[in-house]
C-alpha positions in Angstrom: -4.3 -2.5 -10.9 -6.7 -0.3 -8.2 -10.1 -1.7 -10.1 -8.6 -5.4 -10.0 -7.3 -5.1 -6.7 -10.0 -3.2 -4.9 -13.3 -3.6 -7.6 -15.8 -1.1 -6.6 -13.8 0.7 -3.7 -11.0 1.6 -6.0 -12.6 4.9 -6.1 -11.9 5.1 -2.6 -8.7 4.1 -2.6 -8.0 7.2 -5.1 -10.3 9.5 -3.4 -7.9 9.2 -0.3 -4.8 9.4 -1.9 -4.0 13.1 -1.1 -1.1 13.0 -4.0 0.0 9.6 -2.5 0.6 8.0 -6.1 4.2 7.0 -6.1 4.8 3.5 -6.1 5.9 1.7 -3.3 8.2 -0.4 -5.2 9.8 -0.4 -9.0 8.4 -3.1 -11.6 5.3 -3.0 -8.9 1.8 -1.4 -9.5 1.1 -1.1 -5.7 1.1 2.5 -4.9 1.4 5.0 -1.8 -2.3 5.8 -0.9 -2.7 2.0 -0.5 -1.1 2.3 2.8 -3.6 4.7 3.9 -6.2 3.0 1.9 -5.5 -0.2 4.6 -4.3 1.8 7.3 -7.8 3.5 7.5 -10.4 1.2 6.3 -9.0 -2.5 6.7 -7.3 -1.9 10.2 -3.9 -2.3 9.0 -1.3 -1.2 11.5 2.2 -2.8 10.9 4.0 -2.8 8.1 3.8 -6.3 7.3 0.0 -6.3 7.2 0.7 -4.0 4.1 3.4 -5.8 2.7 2.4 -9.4 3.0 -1.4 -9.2 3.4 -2.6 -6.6 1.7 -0.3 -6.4 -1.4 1.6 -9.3 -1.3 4.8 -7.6 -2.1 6.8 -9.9 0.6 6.0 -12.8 -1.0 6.4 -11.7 -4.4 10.2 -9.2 -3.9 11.5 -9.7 -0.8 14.1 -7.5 -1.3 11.1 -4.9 -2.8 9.7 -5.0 0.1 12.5 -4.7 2.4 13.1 -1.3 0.6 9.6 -0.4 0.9 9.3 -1.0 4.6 10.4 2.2 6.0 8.0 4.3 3.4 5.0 2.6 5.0 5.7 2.8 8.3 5.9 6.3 7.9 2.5 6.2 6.0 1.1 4.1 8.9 1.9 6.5 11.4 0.3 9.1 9.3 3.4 11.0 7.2 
């Protein structure tokens, strides 16, 4: 998913993952250090810019994402 997702910067998304490797949602591949991933390097600073922007997750679960919400605010405030 990371090398599809991200190509050549997948390394980076990995590199900052700090044991961030859960998964943000069941059934879905999109995983914690993501968040940080966007939060650090593409500016991302509300939830929804993760959700429906970066992985797509709103528009693909709703409910998925709903769930998910709360878990990357925290990881966009830096938990």
């Amino acid at each position: 998913h990371l090398s599809s997702a991200y190509g050549s910067r997948a390394e980076l998304v990995v590199a900052g993952a700090d044991g961030l490797l859960g998964r943000l949602a069941p059934g879905f591949p999109y995983i914690e250090a993501e968040v940080r991933y966007a939060r650090d390097h593409e500016l991302a600073i509300y939830p929804d810019d993760v959700l429906a922007r970066r992985t797509r997750l709103s528009f693909l679960d709703r409910a998925a994402a709903e769930a998910a919400r709360g878990r990357v605010a925290e990881l966009l405030a830096g938990a």
